[in-house]
VOBA-1610 file (N, C-alpha, C; in pm, whole numbers, padded with zeros to 5 digits, always signed):
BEGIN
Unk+00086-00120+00000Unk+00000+00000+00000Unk+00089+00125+00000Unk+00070+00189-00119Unk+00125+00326-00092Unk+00134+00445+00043Unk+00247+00464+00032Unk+00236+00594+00202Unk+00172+00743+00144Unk+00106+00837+00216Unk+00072+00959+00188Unk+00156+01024+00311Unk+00198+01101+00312Unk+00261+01180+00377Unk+00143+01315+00453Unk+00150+01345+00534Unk+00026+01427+00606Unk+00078+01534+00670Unk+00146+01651+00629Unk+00228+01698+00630Unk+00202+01861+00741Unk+00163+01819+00879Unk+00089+01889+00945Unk+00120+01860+01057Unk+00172+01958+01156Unk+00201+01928+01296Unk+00084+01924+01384Unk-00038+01977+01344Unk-00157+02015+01419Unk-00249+01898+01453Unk-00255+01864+01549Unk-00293+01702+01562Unk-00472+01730+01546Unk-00518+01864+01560Unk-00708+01849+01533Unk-00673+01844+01414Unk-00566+01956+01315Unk-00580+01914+01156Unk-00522+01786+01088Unk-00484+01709+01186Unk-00482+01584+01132Unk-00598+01480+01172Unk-00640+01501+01291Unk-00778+01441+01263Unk-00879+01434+01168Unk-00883+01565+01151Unk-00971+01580+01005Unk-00927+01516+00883Unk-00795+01509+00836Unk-00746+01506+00724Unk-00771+01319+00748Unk-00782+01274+00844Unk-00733+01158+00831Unk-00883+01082+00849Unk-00973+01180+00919Unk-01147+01124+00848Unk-01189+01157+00726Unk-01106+01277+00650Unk-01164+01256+00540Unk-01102+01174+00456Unk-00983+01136+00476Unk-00916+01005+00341Unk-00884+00878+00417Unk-00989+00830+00480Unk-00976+00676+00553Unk-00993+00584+00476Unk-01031+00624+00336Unk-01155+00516+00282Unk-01012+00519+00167Unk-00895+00620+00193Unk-00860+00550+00072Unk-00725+00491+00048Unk-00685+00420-00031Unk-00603+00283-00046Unk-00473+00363-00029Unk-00476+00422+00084Unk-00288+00477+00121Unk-00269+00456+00274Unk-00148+00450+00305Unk-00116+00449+00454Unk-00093+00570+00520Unk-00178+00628+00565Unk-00155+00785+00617Unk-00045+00777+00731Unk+00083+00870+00711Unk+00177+00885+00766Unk+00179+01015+00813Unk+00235+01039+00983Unk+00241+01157+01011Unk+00411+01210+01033Unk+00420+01303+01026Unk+00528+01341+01019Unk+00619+01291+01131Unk+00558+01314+01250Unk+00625+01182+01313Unk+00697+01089+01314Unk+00574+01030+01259Unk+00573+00887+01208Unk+00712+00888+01074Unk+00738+00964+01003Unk+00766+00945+00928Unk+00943+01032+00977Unk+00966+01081+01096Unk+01098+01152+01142Unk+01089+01260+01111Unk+01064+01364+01060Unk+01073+01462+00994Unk+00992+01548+01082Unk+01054+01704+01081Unk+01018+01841+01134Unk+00908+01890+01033Unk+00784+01938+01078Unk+00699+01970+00971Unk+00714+02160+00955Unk+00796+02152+01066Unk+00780+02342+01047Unk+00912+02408+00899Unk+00797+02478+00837Unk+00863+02526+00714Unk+00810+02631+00736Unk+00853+02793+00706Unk+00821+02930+00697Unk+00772+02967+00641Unk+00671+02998+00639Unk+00561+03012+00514Unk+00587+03178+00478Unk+00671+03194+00361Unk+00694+03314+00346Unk+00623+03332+00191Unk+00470+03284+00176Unk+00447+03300+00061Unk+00325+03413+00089Unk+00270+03480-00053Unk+00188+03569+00017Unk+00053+03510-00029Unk+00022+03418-00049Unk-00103+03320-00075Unk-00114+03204-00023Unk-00205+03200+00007Unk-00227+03035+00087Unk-00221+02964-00061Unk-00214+02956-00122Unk-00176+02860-00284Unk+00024+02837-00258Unk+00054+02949-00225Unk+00194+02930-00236Unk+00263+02880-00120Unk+00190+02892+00005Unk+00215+02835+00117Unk+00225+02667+00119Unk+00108+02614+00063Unk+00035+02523+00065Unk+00159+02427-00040Unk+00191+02509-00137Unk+00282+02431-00260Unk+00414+02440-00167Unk+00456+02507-00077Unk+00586+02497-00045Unk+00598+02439+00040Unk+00498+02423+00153Unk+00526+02298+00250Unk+00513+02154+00163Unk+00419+02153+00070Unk+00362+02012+00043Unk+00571+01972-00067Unk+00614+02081-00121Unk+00712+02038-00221Unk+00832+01996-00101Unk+00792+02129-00005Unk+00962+02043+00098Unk+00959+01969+00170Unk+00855+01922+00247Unk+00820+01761+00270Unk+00830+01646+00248Unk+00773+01701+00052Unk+00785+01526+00035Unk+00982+01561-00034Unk+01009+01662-00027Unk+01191+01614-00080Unk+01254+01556+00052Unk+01220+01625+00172Unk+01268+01565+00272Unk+01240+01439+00337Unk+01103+01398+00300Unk+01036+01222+00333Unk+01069+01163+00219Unk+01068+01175+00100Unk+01069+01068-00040Unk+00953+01060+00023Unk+00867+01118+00030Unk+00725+01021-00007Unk+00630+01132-00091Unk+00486+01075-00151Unk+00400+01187-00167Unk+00333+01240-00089Unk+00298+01410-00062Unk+00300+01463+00082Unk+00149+01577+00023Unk+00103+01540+00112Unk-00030+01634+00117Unk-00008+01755+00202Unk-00004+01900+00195Unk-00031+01954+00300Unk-00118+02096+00278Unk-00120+02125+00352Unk-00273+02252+00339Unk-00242+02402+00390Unk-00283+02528+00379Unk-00297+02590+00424Unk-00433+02679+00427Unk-00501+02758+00546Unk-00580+02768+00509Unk-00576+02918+00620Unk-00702+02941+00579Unk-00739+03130+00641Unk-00858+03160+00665Unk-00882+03252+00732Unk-01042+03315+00715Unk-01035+03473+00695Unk-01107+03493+00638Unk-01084+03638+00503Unk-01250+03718+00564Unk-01252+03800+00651Unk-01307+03903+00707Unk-01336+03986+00621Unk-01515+04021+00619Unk-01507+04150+00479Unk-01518+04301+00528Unk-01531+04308+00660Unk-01502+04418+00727Unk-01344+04437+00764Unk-01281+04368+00738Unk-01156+04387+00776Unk-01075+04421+00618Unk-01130+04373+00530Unk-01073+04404+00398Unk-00966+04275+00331Unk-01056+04182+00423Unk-00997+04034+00381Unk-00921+03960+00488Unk-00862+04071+00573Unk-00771+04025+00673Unk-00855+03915+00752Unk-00820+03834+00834Unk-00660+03809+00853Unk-00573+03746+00723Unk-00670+03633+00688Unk-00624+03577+00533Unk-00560+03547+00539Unk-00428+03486+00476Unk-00286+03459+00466Unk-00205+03412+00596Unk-00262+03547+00642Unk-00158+03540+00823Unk-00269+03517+00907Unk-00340+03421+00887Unk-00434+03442+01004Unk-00373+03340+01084Unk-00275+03252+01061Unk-00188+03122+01174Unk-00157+03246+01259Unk-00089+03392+01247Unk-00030+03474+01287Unk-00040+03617+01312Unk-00156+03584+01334Unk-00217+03680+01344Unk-00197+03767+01474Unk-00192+03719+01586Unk-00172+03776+01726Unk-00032+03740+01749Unk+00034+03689+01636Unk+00234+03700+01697Unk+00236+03563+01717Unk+00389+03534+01666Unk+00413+03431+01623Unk+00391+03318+01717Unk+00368+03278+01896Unk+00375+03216+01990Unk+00192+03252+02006Unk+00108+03284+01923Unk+00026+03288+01979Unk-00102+03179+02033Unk-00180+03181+02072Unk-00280+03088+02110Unk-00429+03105+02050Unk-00467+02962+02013Unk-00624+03003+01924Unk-00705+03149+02017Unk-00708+03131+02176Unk-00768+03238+02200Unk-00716+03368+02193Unk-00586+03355+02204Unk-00515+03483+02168Unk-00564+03557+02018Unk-00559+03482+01917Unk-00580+03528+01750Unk-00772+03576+01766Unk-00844+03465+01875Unk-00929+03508+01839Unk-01040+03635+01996Unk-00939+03650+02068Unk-00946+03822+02106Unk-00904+03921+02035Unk-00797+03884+01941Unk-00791+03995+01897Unk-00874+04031+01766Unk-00929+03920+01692Unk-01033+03929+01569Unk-01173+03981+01658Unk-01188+03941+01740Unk-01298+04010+01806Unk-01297+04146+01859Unk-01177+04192+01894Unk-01185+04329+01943Unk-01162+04446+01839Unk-01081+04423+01722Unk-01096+04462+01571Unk-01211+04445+01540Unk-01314+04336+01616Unk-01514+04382+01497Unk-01567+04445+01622Unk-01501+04478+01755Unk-01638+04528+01807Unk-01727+04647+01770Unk-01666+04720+01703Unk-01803+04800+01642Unk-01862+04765+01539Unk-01885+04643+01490Unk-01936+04616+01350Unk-02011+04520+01387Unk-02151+04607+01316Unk-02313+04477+01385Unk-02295+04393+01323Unk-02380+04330+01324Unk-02411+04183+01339Unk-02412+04140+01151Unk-02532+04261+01113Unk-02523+04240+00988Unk-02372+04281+00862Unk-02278+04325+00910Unk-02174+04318+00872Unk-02073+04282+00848Unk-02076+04102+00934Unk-01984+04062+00993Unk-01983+03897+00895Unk-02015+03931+00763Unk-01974+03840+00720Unk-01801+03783+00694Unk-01782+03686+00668Unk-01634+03543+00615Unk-01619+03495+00594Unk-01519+03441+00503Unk-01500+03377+00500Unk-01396+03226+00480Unk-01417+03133+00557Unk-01300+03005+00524Unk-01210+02996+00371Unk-01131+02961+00376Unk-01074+02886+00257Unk-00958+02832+00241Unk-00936+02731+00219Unk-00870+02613+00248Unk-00843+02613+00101Unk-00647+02583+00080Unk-00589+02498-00044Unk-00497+02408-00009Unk-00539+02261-00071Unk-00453+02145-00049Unk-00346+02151-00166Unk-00239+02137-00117Unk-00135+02063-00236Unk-00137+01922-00223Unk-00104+01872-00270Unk-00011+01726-00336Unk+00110+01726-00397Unk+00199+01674-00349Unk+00342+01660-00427Unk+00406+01530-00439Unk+00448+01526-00528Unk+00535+01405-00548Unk+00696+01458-00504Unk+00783+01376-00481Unk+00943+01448-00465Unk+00965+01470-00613Unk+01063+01598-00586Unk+01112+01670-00704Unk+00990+01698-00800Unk+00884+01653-00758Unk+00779+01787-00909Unk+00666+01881-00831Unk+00652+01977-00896Unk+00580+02079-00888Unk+00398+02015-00795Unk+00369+02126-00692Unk+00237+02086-00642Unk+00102+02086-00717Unk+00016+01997-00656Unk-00103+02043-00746Unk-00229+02059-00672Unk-00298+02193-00681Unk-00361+02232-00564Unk-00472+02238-00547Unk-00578+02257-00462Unk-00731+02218-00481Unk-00740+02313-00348Unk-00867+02389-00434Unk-00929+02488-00311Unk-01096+02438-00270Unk-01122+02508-00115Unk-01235+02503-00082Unk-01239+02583-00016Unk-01374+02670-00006Unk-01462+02755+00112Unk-01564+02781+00143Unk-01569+02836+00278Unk-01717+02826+00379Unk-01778+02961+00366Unk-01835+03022+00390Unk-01918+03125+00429Unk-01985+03123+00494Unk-01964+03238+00591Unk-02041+03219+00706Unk-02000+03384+00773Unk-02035+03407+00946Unk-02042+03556+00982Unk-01978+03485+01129Unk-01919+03619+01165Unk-01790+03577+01301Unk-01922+03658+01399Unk-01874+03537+01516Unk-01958+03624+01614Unk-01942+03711+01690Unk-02003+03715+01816Unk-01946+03794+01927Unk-01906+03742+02061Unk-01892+03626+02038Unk-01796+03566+02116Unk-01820+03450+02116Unk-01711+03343+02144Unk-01682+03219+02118Unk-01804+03146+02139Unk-01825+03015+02098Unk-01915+02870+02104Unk-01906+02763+02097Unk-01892+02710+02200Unk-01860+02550+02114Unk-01722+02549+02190Unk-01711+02319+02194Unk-01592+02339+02216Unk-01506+02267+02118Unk-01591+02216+02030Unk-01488+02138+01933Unk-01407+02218+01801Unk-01331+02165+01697Unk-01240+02226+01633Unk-01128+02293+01694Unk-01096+02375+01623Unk-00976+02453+01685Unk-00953+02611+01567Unk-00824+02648+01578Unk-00853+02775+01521Unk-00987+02899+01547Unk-01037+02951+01455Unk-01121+03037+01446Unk-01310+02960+01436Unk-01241+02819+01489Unk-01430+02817+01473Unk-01521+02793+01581Unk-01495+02885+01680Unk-01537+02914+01766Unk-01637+03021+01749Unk-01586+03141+01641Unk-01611+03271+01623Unk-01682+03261+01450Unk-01677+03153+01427Unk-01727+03100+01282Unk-01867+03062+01248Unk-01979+03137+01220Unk-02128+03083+01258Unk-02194+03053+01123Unk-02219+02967+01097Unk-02295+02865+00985Unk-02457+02941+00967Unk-02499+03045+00918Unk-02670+03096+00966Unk-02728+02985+00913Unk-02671+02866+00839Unk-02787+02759+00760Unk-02825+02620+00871Unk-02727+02660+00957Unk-02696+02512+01009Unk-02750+02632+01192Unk-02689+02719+01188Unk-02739+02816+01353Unk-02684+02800+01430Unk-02537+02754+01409Unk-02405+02698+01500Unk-02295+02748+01435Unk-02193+02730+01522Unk-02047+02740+01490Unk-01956+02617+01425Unk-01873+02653+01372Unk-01801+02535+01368Unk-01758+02461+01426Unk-01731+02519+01577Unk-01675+02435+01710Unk-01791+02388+01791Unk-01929+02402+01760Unk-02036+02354+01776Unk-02072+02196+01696Unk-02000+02171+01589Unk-02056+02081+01484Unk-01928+01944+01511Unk-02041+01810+01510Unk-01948+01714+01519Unk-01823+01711+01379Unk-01717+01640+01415Unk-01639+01625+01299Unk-01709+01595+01169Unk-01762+01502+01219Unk-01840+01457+01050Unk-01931+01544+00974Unk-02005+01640+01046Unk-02083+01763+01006Unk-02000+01836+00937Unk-01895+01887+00994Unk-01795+02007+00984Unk-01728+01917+00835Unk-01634+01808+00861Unk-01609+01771+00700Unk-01683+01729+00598Unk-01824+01723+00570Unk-01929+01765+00516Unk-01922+01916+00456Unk-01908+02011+00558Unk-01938+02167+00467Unk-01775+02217+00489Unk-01726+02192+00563Unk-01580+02288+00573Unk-01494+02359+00440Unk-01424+02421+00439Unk-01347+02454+00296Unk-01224+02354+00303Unk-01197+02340+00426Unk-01094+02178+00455Unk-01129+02055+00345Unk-01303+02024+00411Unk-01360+01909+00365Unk-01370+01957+00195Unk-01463+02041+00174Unk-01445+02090+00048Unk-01258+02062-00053Unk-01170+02069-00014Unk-01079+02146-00073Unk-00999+01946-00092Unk-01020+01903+00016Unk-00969+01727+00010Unk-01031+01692-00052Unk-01182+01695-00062Unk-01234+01567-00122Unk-01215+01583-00328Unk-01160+01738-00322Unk-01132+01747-00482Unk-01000+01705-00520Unk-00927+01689-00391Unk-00797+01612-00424Unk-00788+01464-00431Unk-00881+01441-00326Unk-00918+01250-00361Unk-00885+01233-00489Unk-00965+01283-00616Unk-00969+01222-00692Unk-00828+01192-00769Unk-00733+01313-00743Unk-00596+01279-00809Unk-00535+01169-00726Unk-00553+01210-00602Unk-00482+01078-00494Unk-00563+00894-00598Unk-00651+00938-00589Unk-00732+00782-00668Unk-00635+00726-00782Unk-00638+00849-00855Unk-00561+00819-00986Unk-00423+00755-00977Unk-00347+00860-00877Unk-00230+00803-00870Unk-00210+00676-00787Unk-00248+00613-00728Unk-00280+00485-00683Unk-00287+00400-00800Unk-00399+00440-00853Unk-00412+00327-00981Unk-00292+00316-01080Unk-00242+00429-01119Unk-00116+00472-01207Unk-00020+00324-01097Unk+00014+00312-00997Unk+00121+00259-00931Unk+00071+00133-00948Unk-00059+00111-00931Unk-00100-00037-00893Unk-00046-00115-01049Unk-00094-00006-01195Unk-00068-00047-01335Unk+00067-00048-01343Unk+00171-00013-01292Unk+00293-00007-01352Unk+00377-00154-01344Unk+00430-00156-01430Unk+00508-00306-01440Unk+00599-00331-01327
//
C-alpha cells in the first residue's frame, strides 16, 4: 500500500485530514511517524503558495507523496484580513484564543449584519522533485461575538454557519467535514490521490 505523507504538525488538523481520506487505499503517515520536522516558513503571500511549499519540501525531505494545506479566514469588514496570516495573526507564539481576542476586538463595532467570512482552504499534493497540485475550498459564514462550542480549533469558535445556527466548534467532525473549505478542498484532491494509486498499482 502506498504511504501519503500528512504533512501537518496540528494534531485536530490531522484528525480531520485523516477522516476525510480513511476510505482511501494509502497508509496515512504523520510526520512523526515518518521523522521529519513539519515546520517550514511560510513566506508566501497566498495560501496557494504556502500550501505548494510545505507540500514540495516535505515530500523532498520524506521521499514520499505529501499532502499539505494551508488555510485562512478572510473578514469583509476587515478588507480580507486576517487571510494569509491568520496562523499569525496575534504574533508568532500565539494561542487560538489569543488570534481570536484579537479578531474580536478589531469587529467590536461592527453589527451583526456586517460581519460576514470567510473560510478557505488549499490542499497541495506533491510528489518528490515535481511541482504541487492544488485544490481549493470555502465556507461562508459571519464571526460572532464571542466564542461557542468546544470542538475544532482555530477560528471556529467565532465561525457561525446561519444555515446550520451553530459554529463550527459547535458541529461534530463529520458535520464540519461535510461543509468545511478543509472538507471541500480534500475531497477534490481524492480524486488525483485515486488516480495516482491506480497509475502505481498499473505499472510493471
Amino acid at each position: 500500500m502506498p504511504k501519503l505523507l500528512l504533512a501537518t504538525g496540528n494534531k485536530a488538523k490531522l484528525r480531520e485530514l485523516e477522516s476525510l481520506l480513511r476510505e482511501l487505499p494509502y497508509q496515512l503517515i504523520t510526520p512523526d511517524e515518518a521523522g521529519i520536522i513539519t515546520e517550514v516558513d511560510e513566506v508566501g503571500h497566498s495560501l496557494e503558495a504556502n500550501a505548494a511549499l510545505k507540500a514540495t519540501t516535505l515530500a523532498a525531505k520524506s521521499q514520499l507523496l505529501t499532502l499539505a494545506d494551508d488555510s485562512g479566514l478572510e473578514v469583509e469588514a476587515l478588507g480580507g484580513k486576517p487571510g494569509v496570516l491568520s496562523a499569525r495573526y496575534a504574533g508568532a507564539n500565539a494561542t487560538d484564543s489569543d488570534r481570536i481576542d484579537r479578531l474580536l476586538t478589531q469587529l467590536k463595532d461592527i453589527p451583526w449584519g456586517k460581519r460576514q467570512a470567510r473560510f478557505r482552504c488549499v490542499i497541495a499534493i506533491a510528489s518528490p522533485g515535481k511541482q504541487a497540485e492544488l485544490f481549493s475550498g470555502d465556507c461562508d459564514g459571519l464571526i460572532t461575538l464571542e466564542p461557542r462550542g468546544e470542538t475544532g480549533f482555530g477560528y471556529d469558535p467565532i465561525f457561525y454557519l446561519p444555515r446550520l445556527e451553530k459554529t463550527m466548534a459547535q458541529l461534530s467532525l463529520e458535520i464540519k467535514n461535510q461543509i468545511s473549505h478543509r472538507g471541500q478542498a480534500t475531497r477534490k484532491a481524492i480524486t488525483l490521490l485515486k488516480s495516482l494509486v491506480k497509475k502505481v498499482q498499473q505499472s510493471p
